[in-house]
N, C-alpha and C positions, 0 to 999 in steps of 0.2 A: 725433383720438383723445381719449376724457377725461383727465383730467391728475388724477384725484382720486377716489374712492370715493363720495364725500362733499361735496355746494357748500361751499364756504366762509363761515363764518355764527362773527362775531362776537360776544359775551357783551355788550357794551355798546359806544356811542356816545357821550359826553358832548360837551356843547355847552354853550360859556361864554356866560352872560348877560353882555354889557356893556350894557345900555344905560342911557340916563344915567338918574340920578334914582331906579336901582332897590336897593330897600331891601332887602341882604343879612345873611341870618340868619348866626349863627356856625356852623360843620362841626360837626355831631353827631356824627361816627364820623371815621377816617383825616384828621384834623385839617389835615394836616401836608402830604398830601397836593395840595389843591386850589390852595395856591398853585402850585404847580409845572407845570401844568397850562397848556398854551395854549390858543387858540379851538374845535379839537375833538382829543377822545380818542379812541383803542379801548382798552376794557377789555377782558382774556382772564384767567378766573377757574379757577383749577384748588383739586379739594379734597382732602379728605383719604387719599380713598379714591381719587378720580381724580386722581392727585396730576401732578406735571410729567413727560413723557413726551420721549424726544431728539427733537431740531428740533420742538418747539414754540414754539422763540423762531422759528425759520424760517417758522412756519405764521403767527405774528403778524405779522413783518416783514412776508410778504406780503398781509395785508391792509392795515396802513398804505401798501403802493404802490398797490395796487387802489383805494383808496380814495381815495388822492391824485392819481388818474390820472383817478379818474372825476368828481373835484368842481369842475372845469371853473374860473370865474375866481371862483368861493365864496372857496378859499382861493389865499393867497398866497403867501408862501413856505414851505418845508418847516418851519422853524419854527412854523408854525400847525398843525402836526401831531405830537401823541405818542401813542404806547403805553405802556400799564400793565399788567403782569405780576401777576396777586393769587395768591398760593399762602401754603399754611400757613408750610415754610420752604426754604431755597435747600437745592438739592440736588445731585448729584453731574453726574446728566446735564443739566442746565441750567447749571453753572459749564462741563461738556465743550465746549456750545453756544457757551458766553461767549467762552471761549478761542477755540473753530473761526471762529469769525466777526470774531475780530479784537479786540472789545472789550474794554474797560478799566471794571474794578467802581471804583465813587465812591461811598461810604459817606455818607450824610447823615443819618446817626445816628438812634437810635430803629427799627429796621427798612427804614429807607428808604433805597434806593441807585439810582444814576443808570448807567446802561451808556454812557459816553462813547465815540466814535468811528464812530460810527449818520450817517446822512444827518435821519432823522428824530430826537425823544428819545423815549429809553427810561428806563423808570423798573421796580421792581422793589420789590414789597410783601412782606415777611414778614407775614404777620396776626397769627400767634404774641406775635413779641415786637414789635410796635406794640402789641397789644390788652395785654400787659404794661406798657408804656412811658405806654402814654395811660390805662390802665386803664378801656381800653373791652370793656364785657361782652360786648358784642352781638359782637365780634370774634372772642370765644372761642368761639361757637356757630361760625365757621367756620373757626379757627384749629385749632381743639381738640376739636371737636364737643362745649363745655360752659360753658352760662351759667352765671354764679355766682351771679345773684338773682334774682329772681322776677320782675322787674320789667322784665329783659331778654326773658325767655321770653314776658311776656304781650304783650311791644310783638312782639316777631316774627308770634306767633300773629295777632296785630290785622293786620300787615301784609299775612299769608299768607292771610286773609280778606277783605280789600279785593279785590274784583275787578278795577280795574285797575292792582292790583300784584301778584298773585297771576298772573296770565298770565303778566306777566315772571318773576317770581322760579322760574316751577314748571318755566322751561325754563332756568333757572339749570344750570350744571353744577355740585352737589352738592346740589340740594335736597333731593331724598330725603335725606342724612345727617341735615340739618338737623332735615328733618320726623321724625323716628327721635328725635331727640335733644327736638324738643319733645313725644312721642308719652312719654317714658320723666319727662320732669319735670314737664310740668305737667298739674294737676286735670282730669280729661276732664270737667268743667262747663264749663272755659273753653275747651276744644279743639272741643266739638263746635259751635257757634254759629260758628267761622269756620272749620273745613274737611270740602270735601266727604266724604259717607259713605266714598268710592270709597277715597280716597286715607288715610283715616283706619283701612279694613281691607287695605290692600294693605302700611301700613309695620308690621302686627301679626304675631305668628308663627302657625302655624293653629290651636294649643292655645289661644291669646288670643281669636282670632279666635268660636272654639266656645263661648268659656266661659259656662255659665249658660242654655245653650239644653238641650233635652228632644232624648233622642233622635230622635224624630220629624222635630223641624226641621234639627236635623244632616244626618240623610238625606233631608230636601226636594232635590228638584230632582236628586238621583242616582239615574244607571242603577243593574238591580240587581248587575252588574260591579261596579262600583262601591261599592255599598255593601257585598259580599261582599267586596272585597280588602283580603286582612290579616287576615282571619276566621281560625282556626284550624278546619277539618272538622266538630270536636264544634257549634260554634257558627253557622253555615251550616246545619248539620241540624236544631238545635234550633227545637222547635215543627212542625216538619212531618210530616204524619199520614208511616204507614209505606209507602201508597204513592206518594206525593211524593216520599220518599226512594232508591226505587228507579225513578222514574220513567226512561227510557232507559238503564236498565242492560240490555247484554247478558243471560239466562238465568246464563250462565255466572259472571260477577261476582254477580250476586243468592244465589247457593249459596255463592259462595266463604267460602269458615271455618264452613262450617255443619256440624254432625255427622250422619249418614245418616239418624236420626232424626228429625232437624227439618227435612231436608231434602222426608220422607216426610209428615211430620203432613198432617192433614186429605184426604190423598189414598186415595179409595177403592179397594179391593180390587185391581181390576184394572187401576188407575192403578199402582198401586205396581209391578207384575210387567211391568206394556208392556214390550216390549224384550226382555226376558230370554231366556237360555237355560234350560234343565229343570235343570242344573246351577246357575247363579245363583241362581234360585229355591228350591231349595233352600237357600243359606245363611238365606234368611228364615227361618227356620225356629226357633225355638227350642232352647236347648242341651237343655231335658229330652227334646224331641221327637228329634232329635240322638243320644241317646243310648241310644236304641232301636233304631234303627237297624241292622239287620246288620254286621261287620266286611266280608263278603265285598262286600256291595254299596256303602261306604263304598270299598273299595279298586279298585274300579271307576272311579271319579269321577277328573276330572282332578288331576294332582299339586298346582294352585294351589287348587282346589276344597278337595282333601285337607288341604295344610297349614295351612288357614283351619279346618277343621273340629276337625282333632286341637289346636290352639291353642285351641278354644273346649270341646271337652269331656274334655282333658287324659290319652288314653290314646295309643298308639301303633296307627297303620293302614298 
C-alpha cells in the first residue's frame, strides 16, 4: 500500500569537496554554517509562506535513513551524515516535534542550533536572525522576503536567470515569494533579460498584468462568455443594431414594458384587430368617436368592455 501522497523529494544534497590541493573560496552567505557540516548533507528549506508544518522534522529524518540505507559503502559512519532545517524562524510546532522526538536544542549562537540526541546531526537555521547577525542581504529576500540593496536583488535576478541555476532554484520551496519580492523592487530592465515571460506574468496581479494594452488585445484570445462577464446589461447591448438585441427573445419578452401603442406602431390595419372580438375592437376606437355612441348600446357591451369605456369618456353607462 503507498505510505505517502507524495514520493519523497529532498530540497538539496550537499557533498563536501575534500580533495587535496583544492582551493576554497570563503562562504558567501550562512558563514557559520559549512563548518559544521560532514561529507554529505540534506537540506529541507521551508518559507515564509510555506512556513514549518508538524513532523516535518519526521519527514526530514526519514530521508536521512533512506538515504543512508541506500548509499551502500559511499558513506561510513552515520556521522558522515547531517541534516539541515532552513526556515525563517523556530516555531511552535517544530519545538512540539523537538520535544516528541526526544531531542535537546544546543544554541550555537547567531541563529544556529544543533538538536543533540539524533543517531544522525541535526542542525537548525533561523535565516532571520543569521541574515541579522552576518548581515547578509541576500538572507533577507528568504528570511523576510526583503533585500535591503540593490545589489542583493540584482545578484538573485542573475542567478534566477542562469539556466542551470534557475531549474534548481524554481523548484525551491518558496521561490515564487522570492520571485514576487524581486517583481516588486527591482527595474523591470534588469528583470526582464533573466526571466522567462511565463513566470514574469503569472507573479503580476491581472490589472498589472493588462496595464497599457488597447482593449482589443485585452479581449484577444476570449470567448464571447468571456468577454461579456462582469458587463453590466446596458453594456453587453451597446452598439448592437435593434435586432441583435432582440435576437432569441421569446414574442412575449420583446413587448414586455411596451405601451399598446408601440406595441401596434407600423402594423397594418388588419394586423392590429387579428384576434379580436367585436367588442375589443371597439376600444380602438377613439374617445371622440366613443362618445357618440348611444348609451343604450354602450350598455349592452360587457361590464369589463364598459368600465374601460366610461373611464375613457368620463360619463356613467
Amino acid at each position: 500500500m503507498p505510505l505517502s501522497t507524495e514520493p519523497p523529494r529532498a530540497d538539496y544534497l550537499l557533498l563536501r569537496n575534500d580533495a587535496p590541493g583544492e582551493v576554497r573560496e570563503p562562504a558567501g552567505t550562512l558563514r557559520r554554517l559549512w563548518s559544521l557540516l560532514p561529507r554529505e548533507t540534506i537540506v529541507e528549506f521551508k518559507s515564509v509562506r510555506r512556513t514549518y508544518r508538524s513532523r516535518d522534522l519526521d519527514r526530514l529524518w526519514g530521508y536521512l535513513s533512506l538515504h543512508y540505507a541506500g548509499a551502500g559503502k559511499r558513506l561510513g559512519p552515520r556521522r558522515d551524515l547531517a541534516g539541515v532545517l532552513l526556515l525563517p524562524s523556530r516555531t511552535r510546532s517544530l519545538d512540539a516535534d523537538v520535544a516528541a522526538l526526544g531531542l535537546v536544542w544546543r544554541d550555537l549562537a547567531g541563529g544556529y542550533w544543533q538538536l543533540q540526541g539524533a543517531a544522525f546531526a541535526l542542525y537548525v537555521v533561523e535565516l532571520a536572525t543569521v541574515a541579522e547577525a552576518e548581515g547578509d542581504d541576500l538572507l533577507h529576500l528568504l528570511g523576510h522576503g526583503t533585500a535591503r540593496t540593490a545589489e542583493a536583488r540584482r545578484w538573485l535576478a542573475e542567478q534566477v536567470g542562469a539556466e542551470e541555476i534557475a531549474m534548481a532554484m524554481r523548484e525551491l520551496e518558496g521561490f515564487d515569494e522570492v520571485l514576487r519580492t524581486l517583481l516588486k523592487k527591482l527595474p523591470i530592465e534588469t528583470l526582464l533579460p533573466a526571466l522567462p515571460v511565463d513566470e514574469l506574468l503569472a507573479a503580476l496581479p491581472p490589472e498589472q498584468r493588462a496595464a497599457g494594452l488597447t482593449p482589443e488585445q485585452r479581449a484577444a484570445g476570449l470567448t464571447p462568455e468571456q468577454r461579456l462577464a462582469g458587463m453590466p446589461p446596458e453594456q453587453r447591448l451597446a452598439g448592437l443594431p435593434p435586432e441583435q438585441r432582440l435576437a432569441g427573445l421569446p414574442p412575449e419578452q420583446r413587448l414586455a414594458g411596451m405601451p399598446p401603442e408601440q406595441r401596434l406602431a407600423g402594423l397594418p390595419p388588419e394586423q392590429r384587430v387579428a384576434g379580436l372580438t367585436p367588442e375589443e375592437r371597439l376600444l380602438l376606437v377613439p374617445d371622440e368617436t366613443l362618445r357618440l355612441l348611444p348609451d343604450d348600446y354602450l350598455r349592452s357591451l360587457p361590464e369589463d368592455v364598459r368600465a374601460q369605456i366610461r373611464a375613457r369618456i368620463g360619463r356613467p353607462l
